[in-house]
Every structure is written in C-alpha cells, then in structure tokens.
C-alpha positions in Angstrom: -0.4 24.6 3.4 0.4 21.1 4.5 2.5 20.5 7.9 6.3 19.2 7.1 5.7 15.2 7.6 8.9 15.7 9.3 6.7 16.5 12.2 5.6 13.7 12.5 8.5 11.9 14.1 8.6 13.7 17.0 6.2 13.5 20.0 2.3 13.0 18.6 -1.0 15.2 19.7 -4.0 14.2 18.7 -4.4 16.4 15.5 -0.9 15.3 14.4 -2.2 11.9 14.4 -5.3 13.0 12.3 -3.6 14.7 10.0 -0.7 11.7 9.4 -3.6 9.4 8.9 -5.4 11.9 6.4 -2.2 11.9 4.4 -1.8 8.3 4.2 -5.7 7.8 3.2 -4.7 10.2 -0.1 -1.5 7.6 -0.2 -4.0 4.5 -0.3 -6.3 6.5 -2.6 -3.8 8.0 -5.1 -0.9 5.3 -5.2 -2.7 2.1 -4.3 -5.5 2.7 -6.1 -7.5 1.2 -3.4 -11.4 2.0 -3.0 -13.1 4.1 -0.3 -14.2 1.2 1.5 -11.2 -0.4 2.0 -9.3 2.6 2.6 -12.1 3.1 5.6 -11.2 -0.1 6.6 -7.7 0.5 7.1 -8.3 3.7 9.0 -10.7 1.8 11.4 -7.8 -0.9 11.6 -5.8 1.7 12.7 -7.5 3.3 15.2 -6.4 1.2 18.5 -2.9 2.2 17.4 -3.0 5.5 18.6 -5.2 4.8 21.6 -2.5 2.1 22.7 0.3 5.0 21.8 -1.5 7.5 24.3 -2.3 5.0 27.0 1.7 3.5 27.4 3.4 6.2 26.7 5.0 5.9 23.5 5.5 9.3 22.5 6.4 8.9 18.9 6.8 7.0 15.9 10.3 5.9 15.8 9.4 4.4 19.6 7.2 1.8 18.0 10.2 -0.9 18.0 9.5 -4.2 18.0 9.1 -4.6 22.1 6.0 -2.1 21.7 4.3 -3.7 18.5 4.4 -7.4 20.6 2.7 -5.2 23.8 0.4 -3.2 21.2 -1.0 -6.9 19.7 -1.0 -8.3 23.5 -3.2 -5.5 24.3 -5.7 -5.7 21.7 -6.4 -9.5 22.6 -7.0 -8.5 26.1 -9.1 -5.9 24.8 -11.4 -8.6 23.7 -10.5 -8.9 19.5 -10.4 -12.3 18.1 -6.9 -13.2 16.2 -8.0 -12.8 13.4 -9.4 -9.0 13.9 -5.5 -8.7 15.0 -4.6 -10.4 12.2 -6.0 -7.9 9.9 -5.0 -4.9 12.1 -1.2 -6.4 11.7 -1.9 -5.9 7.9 -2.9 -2.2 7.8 0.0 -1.6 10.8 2.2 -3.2 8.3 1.4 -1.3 5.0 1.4 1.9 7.1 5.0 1.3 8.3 6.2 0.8 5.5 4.9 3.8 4.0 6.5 5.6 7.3 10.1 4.2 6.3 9.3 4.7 2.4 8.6 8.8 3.9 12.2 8.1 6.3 9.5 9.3 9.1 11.2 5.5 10.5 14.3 3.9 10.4 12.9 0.5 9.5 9.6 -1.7 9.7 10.1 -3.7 12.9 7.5 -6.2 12.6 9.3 -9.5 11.4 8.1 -11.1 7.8 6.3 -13.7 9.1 5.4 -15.3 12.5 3.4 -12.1 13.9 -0.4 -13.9 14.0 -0.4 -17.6 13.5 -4.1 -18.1 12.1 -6.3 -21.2 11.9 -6.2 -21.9 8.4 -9.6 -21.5 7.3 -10.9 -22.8 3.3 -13.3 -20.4 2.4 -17.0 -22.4 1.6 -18.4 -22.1 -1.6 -21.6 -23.5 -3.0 -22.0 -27.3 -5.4 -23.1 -26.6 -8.8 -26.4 -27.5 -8.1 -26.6 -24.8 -5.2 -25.6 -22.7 -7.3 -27.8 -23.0 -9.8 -30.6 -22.7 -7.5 -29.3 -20.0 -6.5 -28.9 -17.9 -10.0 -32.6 -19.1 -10.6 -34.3 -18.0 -7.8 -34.7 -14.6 -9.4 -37.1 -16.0 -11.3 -39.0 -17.7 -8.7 -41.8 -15.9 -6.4 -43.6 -13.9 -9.2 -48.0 -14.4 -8.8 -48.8 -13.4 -12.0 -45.8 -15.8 -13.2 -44.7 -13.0 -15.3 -40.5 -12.1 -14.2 -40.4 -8.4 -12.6 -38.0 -6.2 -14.3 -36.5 -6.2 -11.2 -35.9 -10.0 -11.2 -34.9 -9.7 -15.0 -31.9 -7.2 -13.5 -31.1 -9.4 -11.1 -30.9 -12.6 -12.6 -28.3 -11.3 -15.0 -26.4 -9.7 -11.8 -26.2 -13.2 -10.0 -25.3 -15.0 -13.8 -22.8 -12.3 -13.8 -20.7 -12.7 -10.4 -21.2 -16.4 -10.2 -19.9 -16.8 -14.5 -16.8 -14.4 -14.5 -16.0 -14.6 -10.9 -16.6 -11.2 -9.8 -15.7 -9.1 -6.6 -18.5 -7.4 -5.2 -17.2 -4.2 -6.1 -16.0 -5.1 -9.7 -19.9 -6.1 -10.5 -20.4 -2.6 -9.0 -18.7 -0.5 -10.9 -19.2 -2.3 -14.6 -20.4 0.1 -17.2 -22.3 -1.0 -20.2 -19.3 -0.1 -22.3 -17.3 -2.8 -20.3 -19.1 -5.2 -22.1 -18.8 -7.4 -25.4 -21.9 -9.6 -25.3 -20.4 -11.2 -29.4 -17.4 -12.1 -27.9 -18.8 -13.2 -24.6 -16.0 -10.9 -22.7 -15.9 -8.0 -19.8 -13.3 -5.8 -19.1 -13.0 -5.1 -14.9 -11.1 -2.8 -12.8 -9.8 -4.9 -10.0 -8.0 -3.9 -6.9 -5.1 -1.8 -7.3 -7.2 -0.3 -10.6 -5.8 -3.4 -12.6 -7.4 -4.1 -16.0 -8.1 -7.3 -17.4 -10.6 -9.3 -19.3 -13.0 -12.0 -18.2 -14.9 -14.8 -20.0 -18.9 -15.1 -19.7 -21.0 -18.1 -20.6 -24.1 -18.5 -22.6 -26.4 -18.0 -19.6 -24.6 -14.6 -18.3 -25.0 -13.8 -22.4 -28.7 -14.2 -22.6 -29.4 -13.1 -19.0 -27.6 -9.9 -19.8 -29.2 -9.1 -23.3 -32.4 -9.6 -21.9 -31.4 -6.9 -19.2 -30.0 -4.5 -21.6 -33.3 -4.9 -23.9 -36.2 -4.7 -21.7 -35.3 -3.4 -18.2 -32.4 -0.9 -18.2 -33.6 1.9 -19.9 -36.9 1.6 -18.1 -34.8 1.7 -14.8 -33.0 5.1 -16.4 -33.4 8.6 -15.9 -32.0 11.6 -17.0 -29.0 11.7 -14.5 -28.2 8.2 -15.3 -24.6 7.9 -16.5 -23.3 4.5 -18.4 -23.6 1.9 -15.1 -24.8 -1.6 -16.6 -26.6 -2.3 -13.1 -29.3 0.2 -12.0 -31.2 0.7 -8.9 -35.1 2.4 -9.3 -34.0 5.3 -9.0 -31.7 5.2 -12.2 -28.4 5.5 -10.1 -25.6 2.9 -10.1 -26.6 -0.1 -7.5 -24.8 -0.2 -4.4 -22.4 -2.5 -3.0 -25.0 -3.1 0.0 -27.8 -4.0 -2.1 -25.8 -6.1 -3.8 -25.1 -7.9 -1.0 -28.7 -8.1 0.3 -30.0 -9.3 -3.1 -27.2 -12.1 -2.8 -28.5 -13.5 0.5 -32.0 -12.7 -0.1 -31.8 -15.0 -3.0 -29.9 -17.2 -1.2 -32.3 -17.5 1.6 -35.4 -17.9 -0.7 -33.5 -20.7 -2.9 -33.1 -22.7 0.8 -29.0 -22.3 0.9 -29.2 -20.1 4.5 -27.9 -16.7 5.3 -24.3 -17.1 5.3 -23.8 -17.1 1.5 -22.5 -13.5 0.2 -21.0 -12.5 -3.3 -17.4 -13.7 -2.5 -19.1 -17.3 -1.7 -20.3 -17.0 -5.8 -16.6 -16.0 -6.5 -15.5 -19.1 -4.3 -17.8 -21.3 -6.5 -17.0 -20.1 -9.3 -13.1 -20.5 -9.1 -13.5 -24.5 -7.3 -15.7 -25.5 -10.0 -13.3 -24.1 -12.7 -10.8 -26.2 -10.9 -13.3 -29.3 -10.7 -13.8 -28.7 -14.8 -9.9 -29.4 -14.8 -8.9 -25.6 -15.5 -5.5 -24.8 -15.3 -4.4 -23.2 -11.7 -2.7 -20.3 -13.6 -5.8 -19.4 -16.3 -8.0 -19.2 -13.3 -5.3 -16.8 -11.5 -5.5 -14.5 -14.4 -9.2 -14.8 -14.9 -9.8 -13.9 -10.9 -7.1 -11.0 -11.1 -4.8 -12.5 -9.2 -1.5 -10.7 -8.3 -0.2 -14.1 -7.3 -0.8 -17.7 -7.9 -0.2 -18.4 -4.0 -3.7 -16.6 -3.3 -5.1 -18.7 -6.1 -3.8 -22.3 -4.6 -6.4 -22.0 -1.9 -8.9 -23.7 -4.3 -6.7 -26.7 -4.6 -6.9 -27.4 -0.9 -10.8 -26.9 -1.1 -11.2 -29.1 -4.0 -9.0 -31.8 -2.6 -11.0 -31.2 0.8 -14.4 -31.6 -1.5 -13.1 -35.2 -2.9 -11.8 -36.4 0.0 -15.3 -35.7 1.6 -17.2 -37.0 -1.8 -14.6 -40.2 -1.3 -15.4 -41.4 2.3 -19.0 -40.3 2.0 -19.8 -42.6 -1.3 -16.6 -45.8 -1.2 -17.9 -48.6 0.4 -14.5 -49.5 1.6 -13.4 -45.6 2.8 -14.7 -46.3 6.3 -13.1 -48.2 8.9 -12.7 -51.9 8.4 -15.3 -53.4 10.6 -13.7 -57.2 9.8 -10.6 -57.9 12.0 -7.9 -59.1 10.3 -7.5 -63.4 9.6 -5.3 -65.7 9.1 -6.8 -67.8 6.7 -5.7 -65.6 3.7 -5.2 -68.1 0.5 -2.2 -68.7 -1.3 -1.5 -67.7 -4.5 
C-alpha cells in the first residue's frame, strides 16, 4: 500500500524522492494526459532538483522558498546548462509545485509568474514553399528501376501528411486508419492533453494517402497488426524515431541540410497558411492550439519573411547612396 504523501513534507531520503516522483509521473500520465516521452522529459528535468536538495542542505519540500529556487537555477548555470535547458527545467519545477500545493504537501508555489529566465526570443525556421515541396517529393526520387518502392509510396504520403494538416510528430504517430475521411478530405488527431479535433487535408495528402492505403499497407501488415495507418516492415506502428530520421533523411537528399525535423514541416505549414491570408484564429484551431498567444509566433516570422523578401528585392530598401541636395524643384 502506497506511503501517506503526507510524508513527503518532512525531511527527504532518497527512496522518498523516487517514490514522490513515481506518483507525480501517474499524475502527468492520468490527469494531464501527457505522453511517455514527455512525461520522461519532465522526470529528467527534474533530476538536478534533488541533487541540488542533497548537496545544500535543504531538507524538505516546504524549504524550497524562493531564496533556494534563485540558488537552485544559479547552480545549474554554473553547472554548465545553457538558459534555455534552465528554462525548460523552470517549467517542469513549476508544474510540479503546483501539483505539491494542489496535494497541500506546500504552502504556496514560490516561483514568481514571470521574470524567472529571460530567453532570447528565438522564431522557429521553417521551410519556402518550394523547399517544401522538394522536400515532400524526394520520396520519389532515388529509385534505379524508376519504379517508387513501397516504402517510398508510405512515405510520401507520411511527409504529404505532416507538412498538409500540420501535424506533431507524435499525432502522425499514433493516427489509425479509422482517423481518417479521405471523401471529406478530414483527420481526426489526439493532440496533447488527449484533445480531439479535426484537421483539413489537401488533394495531394488525398491521393498520396489512397495510393498508400491501396497498394502498400496491407503488404506491410501482418497478423499482429492492429488499425495504425503508418507501418514499419515489420507490420507494427512506425516509431516516433524513424519518423524523424525519414524527415531529415529526405531532407538531406532534397539538398535542404540536416537541421530540418517534423516540427520544421508543422512551422511551414502554419507560416504559409498565414502567407495564404488564413485567419490567425482558424490556424489556432487547426494546429490544436490551447491559446492563440502560442499561435502569434507565425505573425512575427511572416513579418520577419517580408521584411527580408522587402530589402532583399526594393531597389530603394537599401541605404541611400546619394547624399541629400539642395536643388530640389519647386512645385
């Protein structure tokens, strides 16, 4: 039978800790909805915590007051993490506090609202509409017999997929067959927090996918194949990770460089639904948004795209070379 969490406010051993952090992974898991990765990562995030906890002293969990978060953070920068590793450690710290006070293990969360790790604001990169298209297309390169390889077929209609409806990684991942409505040109996805909504495809995801489902799925199935549109060769459901290899291995051979991933297709894809003149809130819903604030990034990288576009191609957006005269005319 489970401890009393109660214990957990008193002075820590290791196995308490263990224990507190296995609870609050079933938390993540149960109430959040969150998936095993990310619940990993916020258990990896967490880690130092204890370490600093064991190393200064702090004996408990209502000692982490605000003096001994600042010196925690200070620490892991002279530890040698970059801000915005910190950053994201602040994040987990700060949804496992409040699960502490939620639990009264805590009085209160004593990191402030905002101000804990100013960050360089970064705009993610995403790929032109040409890139992208080489990109989508490069499946179909590289075949000698110039006959497409099932496997190509597959993952043609994977890369139409993420890069038409905007997909996570993970959301592509888990799609079933049944998720989809090729007449209506519409997916249902479970997005983070297991939130349900409906995406739009285009004629190319449309094709690329029935073509899939026609002549290469079942011939990837077996008999312990369950109802996963995407299969590896062995018939089971394919892997975040090879996802993500395919995705740069395409990227590589359609000359775009290794540093494009699946999000950079979900980047695109958002920024050129913007560019089209989509409305900020129909792409917010269409992305799975929780709030249009996440969604406003794209404005700043489609304003940083024109702006570039602007002084790259207006003859008159450099500096003025002429000095200034005197000898303007009248009217």
């Amino acid at each position: 039978m489970p401890a009393p969490l109660s214990r957990y406010s008193h002075v820590m051993e290791q196995h308490d800790w263990r224990e507190l952090m296995h609870r609050f992974e079933q938390h993540l898991r149960a109430e959040r909805g969150l998936a095993d990765l990310t619940v990993r990562n916020y258990r990896t995030d967490l880690e130092p915590l204890f370490d600093f906890m064991l190393k200064n002293g702090v004996s408990d969990l209502k000692a982490l007051d605000r003096a001994a978060l600042r010196a925690y953070l200070a620490w892991l920068i002279e530890l040698g993490y970059v801000r915005r590793s910190v950053a994201r450690k602040v994040s987990a710290l700060r949804t496992l506090l409040r699960w502490l006070v939620r639990l009264k293990l805590i009085d209160a969360d004593p990191l402030p609202r905002r101000g804990v790790m100013k960050l360089d604001s970064r705009l993610p990169r995403f790929l032109s509409q040409n890139e992208a298209a080489k990109l989508v297309q490069a499946a179909d390169s590289g075949s000698r017999t110039g006959m497409t390889s099932p496997s190509r077929i597959r993952d043609r209609a994977l890369l139409e997929l993420i890069y038409g409806a905007g997909l996570r990684v993970s959301e592509a991942r888990d799609l079933d067959v049944a998720d989809l409505n090729l007449d209506a040109r519409e997916l249902r996805v479970v997005g983070k927090g297991s939130k349900q909504r409906v995406v739009l495809i285009g004629v190319p995801a449309r094709d690329a996918l029935s073509l899939y489902l026609r002549d290469v799925r079942s011939s990837l199935a077996s008999k312990d194949t369950d109802g996963a549109l995407f299969l590896n060769r062995f018939g089971g459901r394919l892997s975040q990770r090879s996802i993500q290899q395919k995705v740069r291995s395409y990227a590589t051979q359609a000359g775009l460089g290794g540093w494009v991933h699946p999000h950079t297709l979900r980047h695109s894809y958002a920024t050129h639904m913007l560019e089209g003149g989509a409305d900020l809130r129909v792409v917010q819903e269409l992305l799975g948004h929780a709030s249009p604030a996440t969604t406003q990034i794209y404005t700043h990288v489609t304003g940083a795209e024109a702006r570039r576009v602007y002084e790259a191609a207006h003859p008159r957006a450099g500096e003025d070379d002429d000095p200034p005269t005197d000898t303007a005319q009248a009217p």
